[in-house]
C-alpha positions, 0 to 999 in steps of 0.5 A: 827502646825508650830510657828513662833518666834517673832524676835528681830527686830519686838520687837524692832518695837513693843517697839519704839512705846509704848517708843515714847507714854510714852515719850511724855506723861512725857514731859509737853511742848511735851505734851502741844504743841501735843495737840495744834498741834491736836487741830488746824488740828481737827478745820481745819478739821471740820471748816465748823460745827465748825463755827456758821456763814458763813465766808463770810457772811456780815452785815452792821448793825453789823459791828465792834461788840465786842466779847460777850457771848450774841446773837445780835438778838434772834435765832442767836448765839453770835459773840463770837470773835466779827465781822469785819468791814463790819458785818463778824463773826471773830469766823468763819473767824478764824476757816475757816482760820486755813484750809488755814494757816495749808495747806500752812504749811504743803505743802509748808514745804513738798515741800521744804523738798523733793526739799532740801533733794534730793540736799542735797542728790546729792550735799553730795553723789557726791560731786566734780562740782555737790556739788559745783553748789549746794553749789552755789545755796544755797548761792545765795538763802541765800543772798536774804531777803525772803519778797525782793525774795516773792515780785519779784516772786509774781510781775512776776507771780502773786499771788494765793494760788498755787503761795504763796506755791511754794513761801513758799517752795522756802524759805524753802529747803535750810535749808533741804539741808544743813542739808542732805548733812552734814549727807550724808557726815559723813554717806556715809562711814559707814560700812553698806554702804560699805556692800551694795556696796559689795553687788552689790546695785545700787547708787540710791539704796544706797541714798534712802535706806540706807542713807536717812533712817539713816538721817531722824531724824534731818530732822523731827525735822526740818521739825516741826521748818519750818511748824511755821515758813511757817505759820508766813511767811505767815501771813506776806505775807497775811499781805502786800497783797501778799497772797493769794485771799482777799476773802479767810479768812487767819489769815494774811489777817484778821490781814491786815484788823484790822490794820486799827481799832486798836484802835476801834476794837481792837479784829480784829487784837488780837484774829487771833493773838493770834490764829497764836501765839498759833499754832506756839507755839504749833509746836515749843513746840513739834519740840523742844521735838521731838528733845531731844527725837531723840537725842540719847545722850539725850534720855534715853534708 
């Protein structure tokens, strides 16, 4: 019976995983911002049997109460976060919307990632008129206030969720870009390249299967930075009306309606705060590990 040895790059495979585990474990920060990172996707994923009330349930006569341990009628569960202005559980609301704060993070981010790393790719493989017309591009996006460029597309085109995403995603590939072509630029003369031309590989070949492969790992690190900060860019917009459909709970939106009971009601603004803090902490806590770890003049071998 013939037996096939293992090669030394299936063991490389085979040990990166456990290295990256282990290493994640013996970092506090990494470990606690994983877990904040899990813990939301999780709440997202099971929102509507995590939630004791509908998050669109109204009543009047138990509008603006407190958070509290004890249920308001006998039978019903307590309003742990207390409820909003026109009766709502704000437990529910908030739960209901990690499903909106984390799609639109996670898409948008994705979206913008993809768009700015195939210019990025173009602009530093090619270079000349083409790298120039990027660079143009990306200039003229830097040059415009995100909220200034959000309220002009949103005034043309109106508001939505699919509108807030491409609005988000608009906001976030420059960054993608920027960093692409500069890695393009110090990887297109590597000797593996040349080896592949040799080869005969065809450009198209070459950029996405040789050099995004070796430039993905800053791209990763910021991918996680871009997911918080789509995710306060967001509140921000739900915040000024400019998210999305009011009567779909976002944690920028239910701050939007606190603001007016700051004083009265001070947990409708506090606690989907708290919430977005802690998922934005979560994220920068592992992007910032997910950095040193990728980071080969840090990482211990």
């Amino acid at each position: 019976m013939e037996t096939t040895l293992p090669t030394n790059e299936n063991l490389s495979k085979k040990r990166r995983l456990p290295r990256f585990w282990a290493a994640l474990f013996a970092s506090p920060a990494g470990m606690a911002g994983a877990l904040i990172m899990v813990s939301m996707v999780l709440v997202a994923l099971f929102a509507q049997q995590l939630a004791p009330y509908s998050p669109e349930k109204i009543s009047l006569r138990d509008r603006l109460q407190p958070p509290s341990l004890q249920a308001l009628k006998e039978g019903e569960t307590p309003h742990l976060f207390g409820t909003d202005s026109m009766g709502r559980d704000l437990f529910s609301r908030v739960i209901y919307g990690a499903r909106i704060s984390l799609l639109l993070g996670l898409t948008a981010s994705f979206l913008g990632l993809s768009f700015g790393v195939t210019l990025g790719m173009l602009a530093g493989y090619y270079g000349g008129r083409l790298d120039s017309l990027i660079s143009l591009l990306i200039n003229v996006q830097m040059a415009f206030p995100f909220t200034l460029l959000a309220i002009f597309i949103i005034a043309i085109f109106g508001g939505g969720l699919s509108k807030l995403i491409a609005v988000l995603a608009w906001a976030t590939w420059v960054n993608f870009s920027r960093i692409m072509r500069g890695q393009v630029n110090a990887i297109r003369n590597s000797d593996y390249v040349h080896a592949a031309y040799t080869m005969g590989a065809r450009p198209l070949r070459v950029m996405f299967v040789h050099i995004l492969p070796n430039a993905v790992s800053p791209l990763i690190v910021v991918a996680t930075f871009t997911f918080a900060s789509v995710i306060l860019q967001e509140a921000g917009l739900s915040f000024l009306g400019l998210g999305v459909d009011i009567r779909i709970p976002t944690w920028g939106s239910i701050l939007s309606d606190g603001r007016a009971y700051l004083q009265d009601a001070w947990w409708i603004a506090t606690l989907p705060g708290i919430a977005l803090l802690i998922t934005s902490l979560g994220a920068n806590l592992f992007g910032d590990w997910l950095r040193d770890y990728l980071d080969p003049r840090l990482r211990v071998q």
